[in-house]
C-alpha positions as CSV (number, residue, x, y, z in Angstrom):
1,X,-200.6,-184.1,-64.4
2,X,-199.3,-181.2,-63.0
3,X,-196.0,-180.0,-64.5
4,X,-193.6,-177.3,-63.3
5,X,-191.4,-175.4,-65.6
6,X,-189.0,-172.0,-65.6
7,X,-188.8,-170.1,-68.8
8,X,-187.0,-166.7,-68.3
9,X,-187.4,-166.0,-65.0
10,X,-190.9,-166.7,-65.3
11,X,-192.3,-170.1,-63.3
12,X,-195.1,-171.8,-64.8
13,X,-197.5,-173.9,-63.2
14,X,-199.3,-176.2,-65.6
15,X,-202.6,-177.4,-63.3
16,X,-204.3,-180.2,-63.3
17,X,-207.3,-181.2,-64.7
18,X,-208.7,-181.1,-61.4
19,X,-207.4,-178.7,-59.3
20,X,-208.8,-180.0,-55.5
21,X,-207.5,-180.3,-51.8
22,X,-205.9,-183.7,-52.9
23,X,-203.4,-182.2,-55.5
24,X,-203.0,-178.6,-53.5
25,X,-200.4,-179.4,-50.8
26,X,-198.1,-180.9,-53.6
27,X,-198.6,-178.1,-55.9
28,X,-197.5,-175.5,-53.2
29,X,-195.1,-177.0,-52.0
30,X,-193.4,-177.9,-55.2
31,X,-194.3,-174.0,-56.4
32,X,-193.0,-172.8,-53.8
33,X,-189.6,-174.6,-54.1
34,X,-189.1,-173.5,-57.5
35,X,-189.9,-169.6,-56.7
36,X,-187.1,-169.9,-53.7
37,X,-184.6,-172.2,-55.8
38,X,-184.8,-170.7,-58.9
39,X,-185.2,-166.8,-57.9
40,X,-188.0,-166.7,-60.3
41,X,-190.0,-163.2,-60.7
42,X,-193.2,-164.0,-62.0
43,X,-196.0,-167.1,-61.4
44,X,-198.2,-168.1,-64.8
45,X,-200.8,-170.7,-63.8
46,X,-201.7,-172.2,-67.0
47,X,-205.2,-173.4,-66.8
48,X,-205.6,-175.3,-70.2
49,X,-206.3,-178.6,-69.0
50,X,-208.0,-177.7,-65.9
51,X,-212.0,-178.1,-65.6
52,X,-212.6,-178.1,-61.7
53,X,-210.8,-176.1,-59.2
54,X,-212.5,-176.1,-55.7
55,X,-211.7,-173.4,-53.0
56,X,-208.0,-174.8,-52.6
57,X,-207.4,-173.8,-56.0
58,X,-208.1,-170.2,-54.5
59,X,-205.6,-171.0,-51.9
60,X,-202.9,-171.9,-54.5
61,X,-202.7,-168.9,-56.3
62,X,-203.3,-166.7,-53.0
63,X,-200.3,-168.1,-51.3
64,X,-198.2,-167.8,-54.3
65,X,-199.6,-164.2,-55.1
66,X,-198.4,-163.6,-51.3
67,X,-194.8,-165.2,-51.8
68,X,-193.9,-163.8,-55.3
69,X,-195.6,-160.2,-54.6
70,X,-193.2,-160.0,-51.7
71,X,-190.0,-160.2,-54.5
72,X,-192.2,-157.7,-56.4
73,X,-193.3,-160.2,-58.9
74,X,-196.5,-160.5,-60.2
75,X,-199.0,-163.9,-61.1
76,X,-200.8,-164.4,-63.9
77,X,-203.4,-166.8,-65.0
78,X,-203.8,-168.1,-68.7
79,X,-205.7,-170.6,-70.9
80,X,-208.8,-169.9,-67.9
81,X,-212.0,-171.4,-69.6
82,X,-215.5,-169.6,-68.5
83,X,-216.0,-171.6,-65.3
84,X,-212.2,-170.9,-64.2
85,X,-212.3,-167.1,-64.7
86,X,-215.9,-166.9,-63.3
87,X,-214.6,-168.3,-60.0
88,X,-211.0,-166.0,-60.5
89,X,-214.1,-163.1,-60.3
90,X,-216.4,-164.4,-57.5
91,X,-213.2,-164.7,-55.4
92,X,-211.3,-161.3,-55.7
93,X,-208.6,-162.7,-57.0
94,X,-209.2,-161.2,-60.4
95,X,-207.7,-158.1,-58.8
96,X,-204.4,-159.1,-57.2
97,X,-203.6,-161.4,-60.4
98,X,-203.6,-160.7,-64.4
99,X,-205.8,-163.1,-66.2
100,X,-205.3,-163.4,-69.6
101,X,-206.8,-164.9,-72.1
C-alpha cells in the first residue's frame, strides 16, 4: 500500500508494489497535495517494495520532478532494485532525479 509521509521538509512517497496506471492518479494526486499543503522541498520515492512500475510510474516522478523543481527542490529515488533503476536509465529520468542506492 502506498503510504505518504513528511519527515523534515522532505515528502516521501513509499510506492506500491506495483506501480501501474490503476494506482497513478491516486498517487499524484495525493503527492501532490502534500507538496502544496505541507511546503515540502524535496520528493523521495522509496521503491523498496516495488517490483513493477509501467510507463505511469515515469509519469509520477516526471510530474512531481516538474512541481517540486519549480520550489527549487529536488527528487530522489531510493531502495530502486535492478529492474527499477534500469527503467529510471532507459527513460531519462536518471538525469533530472538522484537515485540512490
Amino acid at each position: 500500500m502506498e503510504d505518504f509521509q513528511v519527515i523534515d521538509n522532505c515528502l516521501m512517497v513509499k510506492l506500491p508494489e506495483e506501480v501501474d496506471h490503476h494506482k497513478s492518479s491516486y498517487i499524484c494526486e495525493t503527492a501532490d497535495s502534500y507538496i502544496l499543503r505541507e511546503e515540502v522541498e524535496n520528493v523521495v520515492f522509496d521503491f523498496e517494495e516495488t517490483r513493477f512500475m509501467d510507463s505511469s510510474g515515469i509519469g509520477i516522478i516526471m510530474g512531481r520532478y516538474k512541481k517540486i523543481a519549480c520550489f527549487g527542490g529536488k527528487v530522489f529515488a531510493i531502495h530502486t532494485d535492478p529492474q527499477i533503476r534500469r527503467i529510471l536509465c532507459v527513460s531519462g529520468l536518471n538525469k533530472l532525479i538522484e537515485v540512490m542506492d
